[in-house]
C-alpha positions as CSV (number, residue, x, y, z in Angstrom):
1,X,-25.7,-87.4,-9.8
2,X,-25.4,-88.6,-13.3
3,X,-28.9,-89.5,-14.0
4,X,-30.0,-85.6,-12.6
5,X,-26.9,-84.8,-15.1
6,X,-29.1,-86.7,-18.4
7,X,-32.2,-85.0,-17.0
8,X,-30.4,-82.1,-16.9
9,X,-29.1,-82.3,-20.0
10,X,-32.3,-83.6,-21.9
11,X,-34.4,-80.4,-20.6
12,X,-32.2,-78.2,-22.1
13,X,-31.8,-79.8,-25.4
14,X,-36.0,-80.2,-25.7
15,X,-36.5,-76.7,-24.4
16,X,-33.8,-75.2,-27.2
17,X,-36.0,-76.2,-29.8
18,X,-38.7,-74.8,-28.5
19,X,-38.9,-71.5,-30.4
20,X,-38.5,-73.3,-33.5
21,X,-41.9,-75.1,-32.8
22,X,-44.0,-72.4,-32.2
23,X,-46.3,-71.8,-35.4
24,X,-46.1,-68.3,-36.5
25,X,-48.7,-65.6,-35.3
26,X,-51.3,-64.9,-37.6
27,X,-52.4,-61.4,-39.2
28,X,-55.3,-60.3,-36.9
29,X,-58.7,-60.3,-39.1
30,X,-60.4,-56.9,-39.1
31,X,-63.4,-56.3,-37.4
32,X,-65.3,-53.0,-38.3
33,X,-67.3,-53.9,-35.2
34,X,-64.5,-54.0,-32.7
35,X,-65.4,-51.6,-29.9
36,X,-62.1,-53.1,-27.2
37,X,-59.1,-53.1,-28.8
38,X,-57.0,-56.5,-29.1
39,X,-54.4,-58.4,-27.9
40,X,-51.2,-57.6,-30.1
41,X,-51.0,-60.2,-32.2
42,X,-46.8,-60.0,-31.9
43,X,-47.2,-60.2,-28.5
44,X,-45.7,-56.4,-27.6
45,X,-48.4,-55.3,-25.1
46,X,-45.0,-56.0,-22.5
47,X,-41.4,-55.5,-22.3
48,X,-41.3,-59.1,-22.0
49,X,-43.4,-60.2,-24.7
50,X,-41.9,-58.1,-27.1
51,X,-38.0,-59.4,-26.6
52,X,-39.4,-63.1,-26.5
53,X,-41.3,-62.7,-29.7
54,X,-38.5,-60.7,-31.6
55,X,-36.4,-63.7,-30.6
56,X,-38.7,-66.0,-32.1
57,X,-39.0,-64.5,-35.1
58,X,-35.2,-64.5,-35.2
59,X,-34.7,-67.8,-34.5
60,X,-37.5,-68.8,-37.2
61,X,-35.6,-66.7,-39.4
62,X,-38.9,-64.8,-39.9
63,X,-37.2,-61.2,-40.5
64,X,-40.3,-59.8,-42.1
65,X,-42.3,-60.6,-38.6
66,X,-39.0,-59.6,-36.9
67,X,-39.3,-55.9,-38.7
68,X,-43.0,-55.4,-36.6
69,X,-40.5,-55.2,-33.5
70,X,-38.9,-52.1,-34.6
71,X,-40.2,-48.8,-34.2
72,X,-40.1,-47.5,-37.6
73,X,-42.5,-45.7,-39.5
74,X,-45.8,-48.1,-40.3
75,X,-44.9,-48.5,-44.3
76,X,-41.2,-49.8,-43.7
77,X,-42.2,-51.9,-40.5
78,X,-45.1,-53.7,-41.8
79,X,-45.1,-56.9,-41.9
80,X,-46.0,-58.2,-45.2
81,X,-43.2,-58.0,-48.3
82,X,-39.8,-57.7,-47.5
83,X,-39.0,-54.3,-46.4
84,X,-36.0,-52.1,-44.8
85,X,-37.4,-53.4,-41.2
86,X,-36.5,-56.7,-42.5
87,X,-33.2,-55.4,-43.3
88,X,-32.4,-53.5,-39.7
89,X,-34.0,-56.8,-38.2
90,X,-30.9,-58.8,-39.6
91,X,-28.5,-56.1,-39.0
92,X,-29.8,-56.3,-35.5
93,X,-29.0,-60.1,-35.0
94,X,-25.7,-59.5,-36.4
95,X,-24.5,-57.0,-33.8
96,X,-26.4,-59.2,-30.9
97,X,-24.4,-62.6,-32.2
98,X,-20.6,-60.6,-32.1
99,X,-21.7,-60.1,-28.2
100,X,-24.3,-58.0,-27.5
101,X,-26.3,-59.0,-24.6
102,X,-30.5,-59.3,-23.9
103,X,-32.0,-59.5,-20.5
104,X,-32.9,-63.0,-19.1
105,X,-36.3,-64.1,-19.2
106,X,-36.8,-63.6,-16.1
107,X,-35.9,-60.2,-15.4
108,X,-37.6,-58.6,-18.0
109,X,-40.6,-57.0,-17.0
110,X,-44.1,-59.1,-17.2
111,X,-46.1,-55.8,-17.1
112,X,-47.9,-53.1,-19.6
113,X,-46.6,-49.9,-18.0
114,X,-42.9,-51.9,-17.6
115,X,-40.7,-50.9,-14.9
116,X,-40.9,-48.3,-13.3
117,X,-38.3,-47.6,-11.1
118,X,-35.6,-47.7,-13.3
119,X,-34.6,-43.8,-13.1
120,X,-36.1,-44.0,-17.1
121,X,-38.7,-42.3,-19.0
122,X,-42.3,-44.4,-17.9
123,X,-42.4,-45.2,-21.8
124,X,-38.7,-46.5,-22.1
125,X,-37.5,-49.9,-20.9
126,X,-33.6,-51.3,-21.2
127,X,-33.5,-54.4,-22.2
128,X,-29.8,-55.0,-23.1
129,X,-26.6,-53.8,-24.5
130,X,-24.7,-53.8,-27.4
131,X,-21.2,-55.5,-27.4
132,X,-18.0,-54.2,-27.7
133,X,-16.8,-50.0,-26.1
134,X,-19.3,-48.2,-28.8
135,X,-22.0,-50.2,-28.4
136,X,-24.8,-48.5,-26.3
137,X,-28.4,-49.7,-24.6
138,X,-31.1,-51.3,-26.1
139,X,-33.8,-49.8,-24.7
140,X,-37.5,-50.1,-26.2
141,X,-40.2,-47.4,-26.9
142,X,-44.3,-47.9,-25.8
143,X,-46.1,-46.3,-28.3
144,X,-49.5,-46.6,-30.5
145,X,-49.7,-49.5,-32.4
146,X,-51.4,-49.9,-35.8
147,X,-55.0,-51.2,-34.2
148,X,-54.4,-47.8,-31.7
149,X,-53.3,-49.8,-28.5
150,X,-49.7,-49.5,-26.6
151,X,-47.3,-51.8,-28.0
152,X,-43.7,-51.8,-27.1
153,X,-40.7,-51.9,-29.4
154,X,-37.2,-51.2,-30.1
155,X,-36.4,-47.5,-29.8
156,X,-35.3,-44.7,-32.3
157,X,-32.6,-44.4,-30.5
158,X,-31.2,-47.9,-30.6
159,X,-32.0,-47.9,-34.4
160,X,-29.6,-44.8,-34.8
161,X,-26.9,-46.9,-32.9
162,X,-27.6,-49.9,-35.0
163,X,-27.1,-48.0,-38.0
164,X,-23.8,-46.3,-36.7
165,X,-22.4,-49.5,-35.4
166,X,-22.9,-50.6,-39.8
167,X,-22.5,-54.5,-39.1
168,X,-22.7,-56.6,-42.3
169,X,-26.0,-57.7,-43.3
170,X,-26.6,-61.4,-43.1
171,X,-28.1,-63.1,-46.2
172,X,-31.0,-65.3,-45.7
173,X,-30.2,-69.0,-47.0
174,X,-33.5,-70.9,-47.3
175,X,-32.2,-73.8,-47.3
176,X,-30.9,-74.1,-43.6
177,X,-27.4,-73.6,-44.3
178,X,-25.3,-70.5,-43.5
179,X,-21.5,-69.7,-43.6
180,X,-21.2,-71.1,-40.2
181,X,-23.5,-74.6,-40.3
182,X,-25.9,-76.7,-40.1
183,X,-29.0,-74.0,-39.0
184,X,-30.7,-75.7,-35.4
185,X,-33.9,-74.0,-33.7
186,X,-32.4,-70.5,-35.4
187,X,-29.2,-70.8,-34.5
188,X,-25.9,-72.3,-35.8
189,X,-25.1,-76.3,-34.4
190,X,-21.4,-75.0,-33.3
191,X,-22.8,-72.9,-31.2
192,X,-25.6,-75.2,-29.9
193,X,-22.4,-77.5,-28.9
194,X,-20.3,-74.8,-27.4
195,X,-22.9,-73.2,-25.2
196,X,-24.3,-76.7,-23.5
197,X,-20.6,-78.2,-23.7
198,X,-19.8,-74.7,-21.4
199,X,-22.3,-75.7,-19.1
200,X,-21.3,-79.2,-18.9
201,X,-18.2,-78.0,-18.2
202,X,-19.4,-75.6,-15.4
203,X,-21.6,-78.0,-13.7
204,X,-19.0,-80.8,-13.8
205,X,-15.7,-78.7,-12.4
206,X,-18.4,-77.6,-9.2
207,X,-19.0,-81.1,-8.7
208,X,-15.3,-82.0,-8.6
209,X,-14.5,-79.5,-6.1
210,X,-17.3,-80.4,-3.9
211,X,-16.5,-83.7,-4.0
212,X,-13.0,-82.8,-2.9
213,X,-14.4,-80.9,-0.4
214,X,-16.0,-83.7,1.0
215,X,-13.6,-86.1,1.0
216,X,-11.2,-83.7,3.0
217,X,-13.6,-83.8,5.5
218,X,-14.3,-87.5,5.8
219,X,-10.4,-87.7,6.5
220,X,-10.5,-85.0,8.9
221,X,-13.6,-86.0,10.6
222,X,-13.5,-89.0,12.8
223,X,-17.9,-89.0,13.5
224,X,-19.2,-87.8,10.5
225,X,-22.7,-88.8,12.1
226,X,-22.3,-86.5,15.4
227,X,-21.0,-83.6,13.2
228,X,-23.1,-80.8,12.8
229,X,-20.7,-79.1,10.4
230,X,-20.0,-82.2,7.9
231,X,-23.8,-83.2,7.7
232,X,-25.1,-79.6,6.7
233,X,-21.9,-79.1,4.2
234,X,-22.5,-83.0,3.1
235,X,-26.4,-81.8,1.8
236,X,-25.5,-78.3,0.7
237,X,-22.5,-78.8,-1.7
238,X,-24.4,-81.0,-4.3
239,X,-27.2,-78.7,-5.5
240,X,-25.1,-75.8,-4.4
241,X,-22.3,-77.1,-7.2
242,X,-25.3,-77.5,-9.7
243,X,-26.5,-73.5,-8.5
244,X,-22.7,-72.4,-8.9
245,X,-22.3,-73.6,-12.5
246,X,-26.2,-72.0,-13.5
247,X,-24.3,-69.1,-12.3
248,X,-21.4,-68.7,-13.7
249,X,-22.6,-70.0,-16.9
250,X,-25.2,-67.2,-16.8
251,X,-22.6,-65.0,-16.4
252,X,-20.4,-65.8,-19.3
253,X,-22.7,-66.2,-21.9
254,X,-24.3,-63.1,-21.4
255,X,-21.4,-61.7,-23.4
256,X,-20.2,-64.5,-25.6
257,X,-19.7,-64.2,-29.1
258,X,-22.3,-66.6,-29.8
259,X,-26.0,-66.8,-31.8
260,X,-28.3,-64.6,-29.5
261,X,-30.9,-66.9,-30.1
262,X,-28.5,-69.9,-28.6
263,X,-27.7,-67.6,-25.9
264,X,-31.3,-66.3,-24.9
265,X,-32.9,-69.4,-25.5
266,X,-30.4,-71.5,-23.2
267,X,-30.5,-68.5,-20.2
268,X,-34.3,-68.6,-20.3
269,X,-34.8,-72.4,-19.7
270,X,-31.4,-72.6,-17.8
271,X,-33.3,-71.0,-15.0
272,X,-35.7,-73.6,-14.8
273,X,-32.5,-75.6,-14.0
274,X,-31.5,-72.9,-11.1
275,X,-35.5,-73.3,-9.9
276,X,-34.4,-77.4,-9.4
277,X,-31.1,-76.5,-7.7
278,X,-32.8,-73.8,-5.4
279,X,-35.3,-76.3,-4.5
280,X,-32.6,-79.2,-4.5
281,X,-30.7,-77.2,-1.7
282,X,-33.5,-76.2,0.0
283,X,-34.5,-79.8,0.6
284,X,-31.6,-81.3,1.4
285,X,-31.1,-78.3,3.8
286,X,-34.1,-79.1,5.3
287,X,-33.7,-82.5,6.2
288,X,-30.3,-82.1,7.8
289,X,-31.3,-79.3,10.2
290,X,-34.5,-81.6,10.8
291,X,-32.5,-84.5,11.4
292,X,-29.9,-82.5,13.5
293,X,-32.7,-81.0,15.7
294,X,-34.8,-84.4,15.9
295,X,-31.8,-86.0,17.1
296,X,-31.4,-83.3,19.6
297,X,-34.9,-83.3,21.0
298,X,-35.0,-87.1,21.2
299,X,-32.0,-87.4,23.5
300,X,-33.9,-84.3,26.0
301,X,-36.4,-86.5,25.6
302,X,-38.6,-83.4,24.1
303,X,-40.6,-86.0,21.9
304,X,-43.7,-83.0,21.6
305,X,-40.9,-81.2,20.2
306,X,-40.1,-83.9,17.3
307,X,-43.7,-83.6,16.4
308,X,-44.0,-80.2,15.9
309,X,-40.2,-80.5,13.8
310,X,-42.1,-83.3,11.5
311,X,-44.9,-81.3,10.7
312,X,-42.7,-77.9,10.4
313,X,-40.3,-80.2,8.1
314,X,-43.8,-81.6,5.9
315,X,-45.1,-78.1,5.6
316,X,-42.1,-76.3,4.4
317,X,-41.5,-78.9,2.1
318,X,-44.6,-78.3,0.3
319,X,-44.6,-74.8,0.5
320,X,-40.6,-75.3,-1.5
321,X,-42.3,-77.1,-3.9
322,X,-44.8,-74.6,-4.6
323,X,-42.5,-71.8,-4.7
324,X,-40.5,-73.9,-7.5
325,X,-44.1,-74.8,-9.4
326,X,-44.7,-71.5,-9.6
327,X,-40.9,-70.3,-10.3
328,X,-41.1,-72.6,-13.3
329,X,-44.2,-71.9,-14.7
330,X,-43.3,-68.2,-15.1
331,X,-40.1,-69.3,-16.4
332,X,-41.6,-71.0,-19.1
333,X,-44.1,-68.0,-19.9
334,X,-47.4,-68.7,-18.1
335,X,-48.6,-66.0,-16.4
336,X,-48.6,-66.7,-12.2
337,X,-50.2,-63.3,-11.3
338,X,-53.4,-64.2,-12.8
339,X,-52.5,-68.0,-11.8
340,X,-52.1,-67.5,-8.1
341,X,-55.4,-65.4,-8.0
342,X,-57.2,-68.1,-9.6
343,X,-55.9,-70.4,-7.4
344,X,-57.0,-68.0,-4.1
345,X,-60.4,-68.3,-5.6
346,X,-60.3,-72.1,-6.3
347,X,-58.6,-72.5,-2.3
348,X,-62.3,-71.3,-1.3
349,X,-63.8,-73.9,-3.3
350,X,-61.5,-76.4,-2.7
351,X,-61.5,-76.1,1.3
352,X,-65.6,-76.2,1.1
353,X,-65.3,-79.0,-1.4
354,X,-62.1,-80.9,1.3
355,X,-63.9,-79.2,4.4
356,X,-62.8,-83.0,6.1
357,X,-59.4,-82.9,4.7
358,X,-59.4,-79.4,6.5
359,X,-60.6,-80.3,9.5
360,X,-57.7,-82.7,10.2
361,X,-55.1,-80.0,9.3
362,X,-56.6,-78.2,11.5
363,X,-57.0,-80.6,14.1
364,X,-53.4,-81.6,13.6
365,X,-52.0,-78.0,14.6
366,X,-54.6,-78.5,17.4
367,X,-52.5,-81.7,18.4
368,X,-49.9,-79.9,18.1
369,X,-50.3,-77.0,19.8
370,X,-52.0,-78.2,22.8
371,X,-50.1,-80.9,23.7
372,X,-52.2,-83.4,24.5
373,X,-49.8,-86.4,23.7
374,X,-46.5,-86.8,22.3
375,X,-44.6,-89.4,20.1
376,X,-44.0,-92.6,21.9
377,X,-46.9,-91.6,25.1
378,X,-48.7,-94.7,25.9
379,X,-52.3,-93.5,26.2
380,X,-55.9,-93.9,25.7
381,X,-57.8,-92.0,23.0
382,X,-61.1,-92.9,23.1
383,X,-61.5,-97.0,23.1
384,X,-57.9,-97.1,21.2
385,X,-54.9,-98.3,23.6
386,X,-51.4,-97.9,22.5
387,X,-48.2,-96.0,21.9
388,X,-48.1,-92.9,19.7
389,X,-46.1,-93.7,16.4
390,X,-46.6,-90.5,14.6
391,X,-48.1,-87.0,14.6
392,X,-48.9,-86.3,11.1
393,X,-50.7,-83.6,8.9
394,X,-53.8,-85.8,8.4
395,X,-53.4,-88.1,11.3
396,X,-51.9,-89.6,13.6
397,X,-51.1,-93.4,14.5
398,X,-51.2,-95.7,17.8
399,X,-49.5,-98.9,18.1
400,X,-51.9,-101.1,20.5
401,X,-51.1,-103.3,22.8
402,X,-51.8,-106.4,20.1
403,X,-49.2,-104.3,17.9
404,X,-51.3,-102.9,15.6
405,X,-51.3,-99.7,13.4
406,X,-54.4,-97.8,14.1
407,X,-54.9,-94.7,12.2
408,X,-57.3,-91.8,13.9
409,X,-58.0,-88.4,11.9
410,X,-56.8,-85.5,13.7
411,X,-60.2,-83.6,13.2
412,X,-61.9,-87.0,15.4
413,X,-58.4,-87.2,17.7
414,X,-59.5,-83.6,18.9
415,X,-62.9,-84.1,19.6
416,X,-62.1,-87.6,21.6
417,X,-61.0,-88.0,25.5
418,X,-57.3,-88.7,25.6
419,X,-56.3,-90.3,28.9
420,X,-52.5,-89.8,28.3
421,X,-50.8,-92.3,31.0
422,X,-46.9,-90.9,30.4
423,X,-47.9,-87.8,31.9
424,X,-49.1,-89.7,35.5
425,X,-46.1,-88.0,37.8
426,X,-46.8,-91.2,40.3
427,X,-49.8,-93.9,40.8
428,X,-52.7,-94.3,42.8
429,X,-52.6,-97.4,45.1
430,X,-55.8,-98.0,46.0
431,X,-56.5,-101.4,47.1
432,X,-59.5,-102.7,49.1
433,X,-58.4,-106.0,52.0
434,X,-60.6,-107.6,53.3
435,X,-60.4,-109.8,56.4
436,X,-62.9,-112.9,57.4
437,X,-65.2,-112.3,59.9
438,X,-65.3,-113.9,63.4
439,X,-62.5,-111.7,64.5
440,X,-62.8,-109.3,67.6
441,X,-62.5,-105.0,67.0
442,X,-59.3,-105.6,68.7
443,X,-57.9,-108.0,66.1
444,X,-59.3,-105.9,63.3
445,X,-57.7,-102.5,64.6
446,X,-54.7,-104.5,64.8
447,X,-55.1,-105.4,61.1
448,X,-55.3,-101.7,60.0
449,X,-52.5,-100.5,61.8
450,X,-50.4,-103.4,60.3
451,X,-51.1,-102.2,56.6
452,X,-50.8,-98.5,57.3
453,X,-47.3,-99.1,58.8
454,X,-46.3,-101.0,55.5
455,X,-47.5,-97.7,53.6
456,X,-45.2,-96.0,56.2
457,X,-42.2,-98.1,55.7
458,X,-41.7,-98.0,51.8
459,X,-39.7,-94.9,50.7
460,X,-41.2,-95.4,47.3
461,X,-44.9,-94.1,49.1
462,X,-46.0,-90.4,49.4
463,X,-46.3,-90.1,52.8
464,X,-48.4,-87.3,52.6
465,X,-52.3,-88.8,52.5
466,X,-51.3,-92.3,52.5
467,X,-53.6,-94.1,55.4
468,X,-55.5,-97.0,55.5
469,X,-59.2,-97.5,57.5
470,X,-62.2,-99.9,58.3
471,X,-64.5,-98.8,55.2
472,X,-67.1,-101.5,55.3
473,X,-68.8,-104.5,56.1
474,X,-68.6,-106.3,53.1
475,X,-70.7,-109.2,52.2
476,X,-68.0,-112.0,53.0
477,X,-65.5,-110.1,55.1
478,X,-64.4,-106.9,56.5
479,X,-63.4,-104.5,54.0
480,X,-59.8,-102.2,54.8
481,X,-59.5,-99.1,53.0
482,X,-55.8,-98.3,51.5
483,X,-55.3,-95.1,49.9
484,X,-51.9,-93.7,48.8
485,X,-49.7,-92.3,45.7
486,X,-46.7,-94.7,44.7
487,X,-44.3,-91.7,44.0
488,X,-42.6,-92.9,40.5
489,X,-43.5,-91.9,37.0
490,X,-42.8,-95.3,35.0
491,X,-45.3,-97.8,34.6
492,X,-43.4,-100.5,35.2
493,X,-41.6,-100.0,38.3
494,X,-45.2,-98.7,39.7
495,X,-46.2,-102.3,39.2
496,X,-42.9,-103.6,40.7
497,X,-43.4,-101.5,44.0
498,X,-47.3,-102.2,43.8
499,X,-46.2,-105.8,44.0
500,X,-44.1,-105.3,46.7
501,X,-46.6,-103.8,48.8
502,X,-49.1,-106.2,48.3
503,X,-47.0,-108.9,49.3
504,X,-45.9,-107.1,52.6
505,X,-49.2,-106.6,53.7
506,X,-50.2,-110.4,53.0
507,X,-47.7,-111.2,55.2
508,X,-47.6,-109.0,58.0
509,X,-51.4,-109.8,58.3
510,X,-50.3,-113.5,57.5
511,X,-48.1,-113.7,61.1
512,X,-50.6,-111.6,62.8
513,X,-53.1,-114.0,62.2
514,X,-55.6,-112.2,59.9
515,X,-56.3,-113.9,56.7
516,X,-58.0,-112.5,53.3
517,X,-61.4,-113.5,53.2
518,X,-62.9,-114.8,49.7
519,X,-67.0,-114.7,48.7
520,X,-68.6,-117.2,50.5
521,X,-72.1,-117.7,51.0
522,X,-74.3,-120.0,53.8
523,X,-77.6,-121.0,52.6
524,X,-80.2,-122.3,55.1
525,X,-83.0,-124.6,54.1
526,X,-86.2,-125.1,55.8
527,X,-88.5,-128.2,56.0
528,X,-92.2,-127.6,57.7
529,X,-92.4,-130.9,58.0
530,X,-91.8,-134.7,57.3
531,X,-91.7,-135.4,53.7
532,X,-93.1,-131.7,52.4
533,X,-91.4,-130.2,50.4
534,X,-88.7,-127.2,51.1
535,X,-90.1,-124.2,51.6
536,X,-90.3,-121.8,48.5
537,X,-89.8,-125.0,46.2
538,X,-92.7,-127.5,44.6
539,X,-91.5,-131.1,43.5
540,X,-90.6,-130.0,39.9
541,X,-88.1,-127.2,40.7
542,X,-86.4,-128.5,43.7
543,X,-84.0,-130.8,41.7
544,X,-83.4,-128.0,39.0
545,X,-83.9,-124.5,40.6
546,X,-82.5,-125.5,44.2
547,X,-79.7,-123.5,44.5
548,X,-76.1,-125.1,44.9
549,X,-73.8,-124.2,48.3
550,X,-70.3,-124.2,48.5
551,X,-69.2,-123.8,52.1
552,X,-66.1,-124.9,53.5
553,X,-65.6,-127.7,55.9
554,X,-65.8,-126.4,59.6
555,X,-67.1,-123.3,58.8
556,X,-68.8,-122.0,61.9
557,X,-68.8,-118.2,61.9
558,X,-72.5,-118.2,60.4
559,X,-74.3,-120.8,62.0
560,X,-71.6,-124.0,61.1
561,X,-72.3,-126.7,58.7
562,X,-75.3,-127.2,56.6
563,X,-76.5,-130.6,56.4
564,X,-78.4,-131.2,53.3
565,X,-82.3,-131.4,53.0
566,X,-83.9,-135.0,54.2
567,X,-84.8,-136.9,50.7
């Protein structure tokens, strides 16, 4: 809080001296071969322009350029030795300092033609007030300049109530010194101090009653973490204090008796202090209803649902910050309109130019959309096995089984297979037994009908399809056929009742007398005669090529034991 408080602080001191910076406008050179008229060079082609640079001019103490903001007749308004526009330009920051009161930045109007749907004339604008129960509007007249192009500037009619309202005149001191101070950025230091010392002020008495706030509700609120209420007031009431005292101090000092240059100055750039706050708020808001709703999908166990919250929470976060960007940037004079149409041509550009970074967006709202996996599914996504860590804009992240990160593009991740094994509703038992040979039909029916009755007996097997039968004669015994659905969702307790099955048959065909055959293979060797060789061999390959037979002791069900070849 204090170091948003220096920030805060430091802004508005840099941005006060702003107008005092700015180099005065040069005298346009005349072109005899002009055929489009120019840009004002006072900066009065809009309602805006022309209160920001009549405030400039009165802050540089420049009363002669101040004068061109008048709408006078073109000898006394010229800008150029001192003249009675000078004068009425002095008298008019006279009346403006004892409280009258200009339009923020902000609301003044950005465009040519002004507003216009303000009930006025389409070539009169208000723009302010004089202070006190006489004082009337300021409004401004659009009329020809001096080149022959529209320019806007104060009206004959607030000239007439200037004159009537007959405030002393204020005499220039060159020096930088007036009757009231030291001179800063156009305005007297007192009132420099008094205005930002308001706002401290403001900002800090907010703070100190949210803070109270808060810490009422910590004593009234046992879980603080399970609160709904304390968590959403707990990231409103900071940037909502800092909005508050933008506020309020807007509100007073529209109508303080206090340098209209301090006043304008400090309500233009204060609102890039209200674009922070707004943005402040919105954040923080953001991340408590996320957290609120994340927390509330994660105990459903909704976990597609937290995906599509992160990306929501990522997305309107940068949209915020845009909004602000571009709240700023008009705040401090550039001109958005032309700015965000420039940037709807450079999007083209830019998506061609970032057609992959594109793609993944768009494969990430694919993700998202279709559901194809979810944080924390176990599944297979192309030759990638692991757990889904995160959903993101750009891409998304599996844990694998060796517990590493791996990072697939969304644009690729929607193009791929995904085998996703959470969503199996049950498990596929699918085994193959196989029995030795030298058994009678009898013995192997027998066999079958043992294993089928163990699928029977387990509650944990779908009954419905679950059989086992003779499928084959298999190279080294006689292969049983088991085929049914172990009816849980989990992984691991689909292993546990695999296991149990498994072992249930083994033993069932273990007391009937059946055992599991394993490959074996009985080789028979031939001799044609005393001392020739064996058949298919010559006497160089027999000792390396001959092939090598295992078979067990006693075994008799193909022919009984091999005795090796005579030397």
């Amino acid at each position: 809080m204090t170091m948003l408080l220096r920030w805060t602080f430091a802004l508005l001191v840099a941005l006060a001296a702003l107008p005092a910076m700015q180099s005065r406008a040069a005298a346009p050179e005349d072109t005899a071969e002009a055929t489009v008229p120019a840009a004002d060079p006072f900066g009065r082609d809009t309602p805006r322009g022309a209160v920001t640079g009549l405030i400039d001019a009165l802050a540089a103490q420049d009363y002669i350029r101040a004068g061109a903001y008048f709408d006078l007749p073109e000898g006394e308004a010229s800008a150029g030795a001192e003249t009675p526009a000078a004068e009425l330009a002095r008298q008019f920051q006279a009346v403006l300092d004892r409280g009258g009161t200009l339009d923020a930045f902000v609301v003044l109007s950005n465009e040519a033609t002004g507003r216009l749907d303000d009930g006025l004339p389409a070539d009169v604008e208000r723009v302010g007030a004089f202070g006190g129960e006489d004082g009337g509007p300021i409004l401004l007249a659009r009329s020809e300049g001096p080149d022959g192009a529209p320019v806007w500037r104060i009206s004959q009619e607030t000239i007439d109530d200037l004159a009537r309202l007959e405030p002393p005149a204020a005499e220039p001191d060159t020096a930088g010194e007036t009757t009231q101070g030291l001179v800063v950025a156009g305005a007297p230091l007192d009132d420099w101090a008094f205005l930002l010392g308001i706002a401290i002020a403001n900002f800090f008495a907010f703070w100190a009653i949210a803070a109270i706030i808060l810490a009422v509700m910590r004593g009234v609120i046992g879980d603080r973490e399970k609160s709904t209420l304390y968590r959403l007031t707990h990231a409103a009431l900071p940037p909502v204090s800092l909005m508050l005292a933008v506020l309020s101090f807007q509100l007073w000092a529209d109508s303080v008796a206090a340098s209209i240059v301090a006043r304008q100055t400090l309500l233009r750039y204060i609102g890039i202090v209200g674009w922070i706050a707004l943005a402040w708020f919105a954040l923080r808001l953001i991340d408590a209803v996320t957290g609120i709703a994340t927390a509330r999908m994660a105990l459903r166990e909704r976990r597609q649902a937290v995906s599509v919250i992160t990306l929501a929470r990522r997305a309107a976060k940068i949209a915020l910050l845009a909004l602000a960007i571009v709240g700023i940037l008009d705040t401090l004079g550039f001109d958005v309109t032309a700015g965000v149409a420039a940037l709807g041509i450079s999007g083209i550009a830019l998506a061609l130019g970032a057609q992959k970074t594109v793609e993944n967006l768009v494969g990430g709202v694919s993700v998202i959309a279709d559901q194809p996996l979810q944080v924390g599914d176990f599944c297979r996504v192309g030759d990638v096995v692991g757990t889904v860590e995160d959903i993101g804009m750009r891409s998304t992240r599996l844990r694998t089984l060796e517990r590493s990160i791996v990072t697939i593009p969304n644009s690729d991740l929607s193009s791929r297979e995904i085998e996703n094994f959470d969503k199996r509703d049950r498990f596929l038992f699918n085994p193959t037994i196989g029995v030795e040979y030298g058994i009678s039909a009898a013995k192997l029916r027998e066999g079958v009908e043992l294993i089928e009755q163990v699928l029977i007996d387990n509650p944990q097997v779908e009954k419905d399809g679950a059989r086992a039968r003779f499928a084959n004669f298999g190279d080294s015994s006689l292969d049983i056929e088991v085929w049914s659905y172990i009816a849980v969702p989990d992984f691991t307790e689909s292993r546990l009742v695999r296991q149990e099955l498994l072992l249930e048959i083994f033993a069932r065909l273990e007391a009937a007398g059946l055992t599991i055959a394993f490959p074996t293979r009985t080789v028979h060797l031939v001799q044609d005669g005393p001392g020739a060789p064996v058949a298919g061999a010559t006497a160089e390959t027999r000792a390396e090529d001959r092939p090598e037979t295992v078979v067990p002791a006693g075994d008799e069900r193909q022919g009984g034991p091999v005795a090796p070849p005579p030397g």
